[in-house]
C-alpha positions as CSV (number, residue, x, y, z in Angstrom):
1,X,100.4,140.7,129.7
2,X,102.9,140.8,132.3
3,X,104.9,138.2,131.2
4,X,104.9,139.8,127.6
5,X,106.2,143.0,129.3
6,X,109.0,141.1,130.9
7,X,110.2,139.2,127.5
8,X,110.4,142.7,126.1
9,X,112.4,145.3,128.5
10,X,114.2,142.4,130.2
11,X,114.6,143.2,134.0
12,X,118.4,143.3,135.6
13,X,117.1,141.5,138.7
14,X,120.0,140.8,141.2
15,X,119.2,137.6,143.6
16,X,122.5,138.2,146.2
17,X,124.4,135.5,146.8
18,X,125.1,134.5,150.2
19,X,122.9,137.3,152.3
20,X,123.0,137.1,155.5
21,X,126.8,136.0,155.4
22,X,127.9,139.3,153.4
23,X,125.8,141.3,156.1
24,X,128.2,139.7,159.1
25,X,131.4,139.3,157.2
26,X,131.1,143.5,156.2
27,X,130.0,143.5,160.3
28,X,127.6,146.8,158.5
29,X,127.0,149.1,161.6
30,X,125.3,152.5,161.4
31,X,126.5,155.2,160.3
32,X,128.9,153.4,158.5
33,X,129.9,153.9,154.9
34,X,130.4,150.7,152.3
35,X,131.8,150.7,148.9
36,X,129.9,147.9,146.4
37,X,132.3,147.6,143.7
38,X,130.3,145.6,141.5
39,X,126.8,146.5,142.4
40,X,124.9,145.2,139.8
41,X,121.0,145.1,140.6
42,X,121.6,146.3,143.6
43,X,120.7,143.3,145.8
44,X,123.8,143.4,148.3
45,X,123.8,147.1,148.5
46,X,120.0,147.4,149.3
47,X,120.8,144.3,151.9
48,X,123.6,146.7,153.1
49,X,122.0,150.0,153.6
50,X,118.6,147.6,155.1
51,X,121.2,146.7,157.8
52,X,121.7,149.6,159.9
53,X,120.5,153.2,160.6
54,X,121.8,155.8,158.4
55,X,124.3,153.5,156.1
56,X,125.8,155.2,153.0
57,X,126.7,152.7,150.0
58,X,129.2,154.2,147.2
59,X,127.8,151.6,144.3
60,X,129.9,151.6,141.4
61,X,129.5,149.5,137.7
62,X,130.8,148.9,134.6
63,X,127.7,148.0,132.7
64,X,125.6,150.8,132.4
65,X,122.7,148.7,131.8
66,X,123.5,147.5,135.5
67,X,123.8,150.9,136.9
68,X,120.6,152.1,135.5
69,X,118.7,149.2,136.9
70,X,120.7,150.1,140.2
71,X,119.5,153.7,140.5
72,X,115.6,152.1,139.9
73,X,116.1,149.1,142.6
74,X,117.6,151.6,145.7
75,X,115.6,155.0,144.9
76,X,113.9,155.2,147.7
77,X,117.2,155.7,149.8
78,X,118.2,158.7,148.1
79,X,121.4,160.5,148.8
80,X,122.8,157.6,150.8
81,X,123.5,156.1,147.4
82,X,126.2,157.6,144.9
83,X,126.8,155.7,142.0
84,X,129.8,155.7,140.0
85,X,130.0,154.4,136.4
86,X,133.6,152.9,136.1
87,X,135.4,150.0,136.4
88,X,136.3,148.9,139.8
89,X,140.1,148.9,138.6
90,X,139.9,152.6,137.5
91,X,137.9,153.5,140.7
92,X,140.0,156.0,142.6
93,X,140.3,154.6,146.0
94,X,140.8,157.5,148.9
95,X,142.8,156.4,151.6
96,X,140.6,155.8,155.1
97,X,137.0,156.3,153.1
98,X,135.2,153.1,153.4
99,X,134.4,150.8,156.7
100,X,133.7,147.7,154.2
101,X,134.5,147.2,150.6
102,X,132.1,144.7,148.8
103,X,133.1,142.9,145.6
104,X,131.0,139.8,143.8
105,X,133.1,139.1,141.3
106,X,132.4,137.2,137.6
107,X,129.5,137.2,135.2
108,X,125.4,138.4,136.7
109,X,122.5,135.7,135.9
110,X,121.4,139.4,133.5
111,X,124.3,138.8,131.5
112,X,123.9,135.3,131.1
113,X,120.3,135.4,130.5
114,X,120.1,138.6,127.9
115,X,121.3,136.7,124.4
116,X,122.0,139.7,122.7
117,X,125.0,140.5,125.4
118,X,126.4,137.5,124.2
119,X,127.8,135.7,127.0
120,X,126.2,132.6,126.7
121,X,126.2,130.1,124.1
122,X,122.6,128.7,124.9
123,X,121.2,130.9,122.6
124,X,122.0,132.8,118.9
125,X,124.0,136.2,119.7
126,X,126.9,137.9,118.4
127,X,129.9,137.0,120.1
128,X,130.1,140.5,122.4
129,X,130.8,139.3,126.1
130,X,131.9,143.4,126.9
131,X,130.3,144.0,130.0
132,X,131.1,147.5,129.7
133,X,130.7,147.9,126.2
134,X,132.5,151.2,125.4
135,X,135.8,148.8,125.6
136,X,136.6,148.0,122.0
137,X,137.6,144.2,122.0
138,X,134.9,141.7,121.8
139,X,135.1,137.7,121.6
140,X,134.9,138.0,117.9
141,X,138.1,140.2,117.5
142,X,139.4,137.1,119.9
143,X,138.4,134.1,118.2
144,X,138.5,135.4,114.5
145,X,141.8,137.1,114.8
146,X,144.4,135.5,117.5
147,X,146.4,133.1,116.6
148,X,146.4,129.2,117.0
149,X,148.5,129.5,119.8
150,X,147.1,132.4,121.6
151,X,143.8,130.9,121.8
152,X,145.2,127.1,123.1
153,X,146.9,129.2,125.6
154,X,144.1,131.5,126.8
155,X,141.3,128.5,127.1
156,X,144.4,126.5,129.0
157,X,144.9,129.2,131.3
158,X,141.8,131.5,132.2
159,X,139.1,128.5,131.1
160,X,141.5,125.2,132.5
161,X,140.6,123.8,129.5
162,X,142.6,120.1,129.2
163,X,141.8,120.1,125.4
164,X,142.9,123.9,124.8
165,X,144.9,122.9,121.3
166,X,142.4,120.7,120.0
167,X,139.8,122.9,120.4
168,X,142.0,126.1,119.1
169,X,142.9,124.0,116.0
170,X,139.2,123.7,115.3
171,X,138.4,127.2,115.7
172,X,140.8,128.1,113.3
173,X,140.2,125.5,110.5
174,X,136.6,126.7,111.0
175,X,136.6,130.6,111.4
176,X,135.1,133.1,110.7
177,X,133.0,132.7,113.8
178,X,129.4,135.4,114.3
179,X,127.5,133.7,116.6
180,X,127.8,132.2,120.4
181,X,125.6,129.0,118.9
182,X,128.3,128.9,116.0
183,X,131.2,128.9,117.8
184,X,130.1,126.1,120.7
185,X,128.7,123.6,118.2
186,X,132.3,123.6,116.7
187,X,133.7,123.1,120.0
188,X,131.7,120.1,120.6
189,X,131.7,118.9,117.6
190,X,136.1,118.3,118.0
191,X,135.9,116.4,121.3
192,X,135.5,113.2,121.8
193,X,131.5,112.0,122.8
194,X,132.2,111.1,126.2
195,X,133.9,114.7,126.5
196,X,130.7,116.1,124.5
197,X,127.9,114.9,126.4
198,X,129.2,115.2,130.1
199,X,127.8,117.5,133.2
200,X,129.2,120.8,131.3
201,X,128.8,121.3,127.8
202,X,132.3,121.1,126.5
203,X,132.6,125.3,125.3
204,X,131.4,126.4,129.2
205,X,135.3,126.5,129.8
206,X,136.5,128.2,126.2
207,X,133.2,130.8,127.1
208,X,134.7,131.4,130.3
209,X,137.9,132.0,129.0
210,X,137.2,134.6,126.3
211,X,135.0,136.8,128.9
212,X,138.0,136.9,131.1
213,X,140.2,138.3,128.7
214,X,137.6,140.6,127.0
215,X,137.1,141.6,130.7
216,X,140.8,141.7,131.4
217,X,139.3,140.4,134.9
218,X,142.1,139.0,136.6
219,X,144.1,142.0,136.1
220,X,141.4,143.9,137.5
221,X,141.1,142.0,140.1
222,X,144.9,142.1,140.6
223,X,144.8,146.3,140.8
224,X,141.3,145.5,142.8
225,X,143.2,143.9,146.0
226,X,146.1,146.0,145.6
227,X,144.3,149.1,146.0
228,X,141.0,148.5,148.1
229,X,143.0,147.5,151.7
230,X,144.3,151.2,152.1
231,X,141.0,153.0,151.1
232,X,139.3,150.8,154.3
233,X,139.6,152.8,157.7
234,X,141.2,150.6,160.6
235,X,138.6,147.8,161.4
236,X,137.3,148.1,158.0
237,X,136.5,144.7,156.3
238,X,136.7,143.8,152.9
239,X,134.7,140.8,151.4
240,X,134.9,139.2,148.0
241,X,132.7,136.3,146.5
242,X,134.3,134.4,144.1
243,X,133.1,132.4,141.2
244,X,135.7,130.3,139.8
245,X,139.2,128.6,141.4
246,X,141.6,131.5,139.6
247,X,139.3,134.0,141.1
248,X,139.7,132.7,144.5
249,X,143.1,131.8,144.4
250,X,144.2,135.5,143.3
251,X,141.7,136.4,146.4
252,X,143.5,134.0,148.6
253,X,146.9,134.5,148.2
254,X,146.0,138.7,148.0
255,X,144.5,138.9,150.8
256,X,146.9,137.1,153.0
257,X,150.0,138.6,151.6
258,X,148.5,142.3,152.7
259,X,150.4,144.0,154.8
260,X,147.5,146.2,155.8
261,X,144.9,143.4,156.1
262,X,144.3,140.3,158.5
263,X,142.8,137.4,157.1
264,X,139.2,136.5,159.1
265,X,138.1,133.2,157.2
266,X,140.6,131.0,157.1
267,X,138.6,128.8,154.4
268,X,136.1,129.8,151.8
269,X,132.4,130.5,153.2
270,X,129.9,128.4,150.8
271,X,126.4,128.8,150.3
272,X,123.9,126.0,152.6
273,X,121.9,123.8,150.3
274,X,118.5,126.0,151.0
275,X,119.7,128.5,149.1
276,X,121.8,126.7,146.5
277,X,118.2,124.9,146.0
278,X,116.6,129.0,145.5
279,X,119.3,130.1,143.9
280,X,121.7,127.9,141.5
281,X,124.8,130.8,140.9
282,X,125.4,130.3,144.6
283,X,126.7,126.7,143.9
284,X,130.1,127.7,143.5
285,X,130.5,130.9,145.1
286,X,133.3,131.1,147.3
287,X,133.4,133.7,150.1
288,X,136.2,135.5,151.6
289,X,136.8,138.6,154.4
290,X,139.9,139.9,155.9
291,X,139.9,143.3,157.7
292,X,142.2,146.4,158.0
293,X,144.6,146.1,160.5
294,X,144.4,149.0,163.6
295,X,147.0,150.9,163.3
């Protein structure tokens, strides 16, 4: 019965990544007040306000399917949650609000896991991959309408893809594309066997790709660590978990090019193999938390 239930009004469940490391790097204290730019199911932000007597949490989304699971999943705190439906890059960041900004960046196992979103080629979807899906561009206006070259370069430069033009060729040859299923067969169907049947399927690289620039993510991102360091009070930490090595490189270099902020790890905090072994998505997530300088 249950299990019926679940297959039917799929649950956004949000198993945080790297706990009790996100409670110490944002050092939550009471009274404070923390800004969860991506708050998903609300599994670092209930984490956050469990921390510390009388924490607010400003939780803001861009799915609305996220936000609504949010506002179920951290209820019972009441007014010391205000959720905002926007994209962290449009957020309007007040100067001197926040003594932590949170951000986990990349794609939730919900988005992965519900087919009809279309961000994962493991089963039959249209090819969506909005996460907030009053945008207008999906994967299918991508891969259906850019050119050979566009596509080579996007999978080359947002998915590292070493076969970017071989696979681009493909696509186009083979277009019109409707489905996620559609659209990876074809990509590993044009690379060699060795490439086809390694540790990744050969379209995890092409998928990744195309949800960045549906996304715009990096750009986000970009406005994301511009703006966030000057809405932090003095002391104020700010910690990103990263998913992928153009995430963390933009995280990197951004955070220790601020003039407001001062790096705290100098490498990446990784997950311990307990929780990898719980919880797979931590495999590659890399940490990072630098804090507003006094003054």
């Amino acid at each position: 019965m249950n299990r019926q239930l679940a297959i039917e009004e799929p649950i956004f469940s949000h198993l945080p990544v790297l706990p009790q490391e996100t409670i110490a790097g944002l050092a939550v204290s009471p009274g404070g007040h923390y800004l969860d730019t991506t708050v998903g199911g609300g599994g670092h932000s209930r984490l956050i306000l469990e921390a510390a007597a009388d924490v607010r949490v400003t939780a803001i989304d861009q799915d609305e399917d996220a936000l609504a699971a949010a506002r179920k999943e951290l209820a019972e705190f009441g007014d010391r949650v205000k959720f905002i439906y926007s994209n962290f890059a449009a957020y309007d960041f007040t100067p001197n609000t926040f003594d932590g900004i949170l951000a986990d960046l990349g794609v939730s196992s919900y988005h992965l896991d519900q087919a009809e979103r279309g961000f994962s080629f493991r089963q039959a979807a249209n090819l969506d991959m909005r996460m907030d899906r009053g945008r207008s561009l999906t994967a299918a206006d991508v891969i259906n309408n850019w050119d050979e070259g566009e596509l080579a370069d996007i999978f080359f430069k947002y998915g590292e893809e070493r076969l970017s033009r071989r696979i681009a060729r493909r696509i186009v040859e083979r277009r019109p594309f409707e489905t996620t299923v559609e659209l990876a067969e074809a990509i590993a169907y044009c690379v060699p066997p060795k490439y086809r049947y390694g540790r990744i399927h050969p379209a995890t690289r092409v998928f990744q790709a195309l949800r960045i620039v549906v996304n715009d993510e990096l750009k986000s991102l970009e406005t994301l660590l511009d703006k966030a360091p000057n809405a932090l009070i003095p002391g104020g930490k700010i910690a990103i978990i990263s998913f992928h090595s153009l995430e963390d490189r933009l995280v990197k270099h951004s955070l220790r090019n601020s003039p407001l902020l001062q790096v705290l790890t100098k490498k990446p905090i990784t997950a311990q193999e307990d929780e990898i072994s719980q919880n797979p998505r931590s495999r590659s997530a890399k940490f990072r938390v630098a804090q507003r300088k006094e003054g």
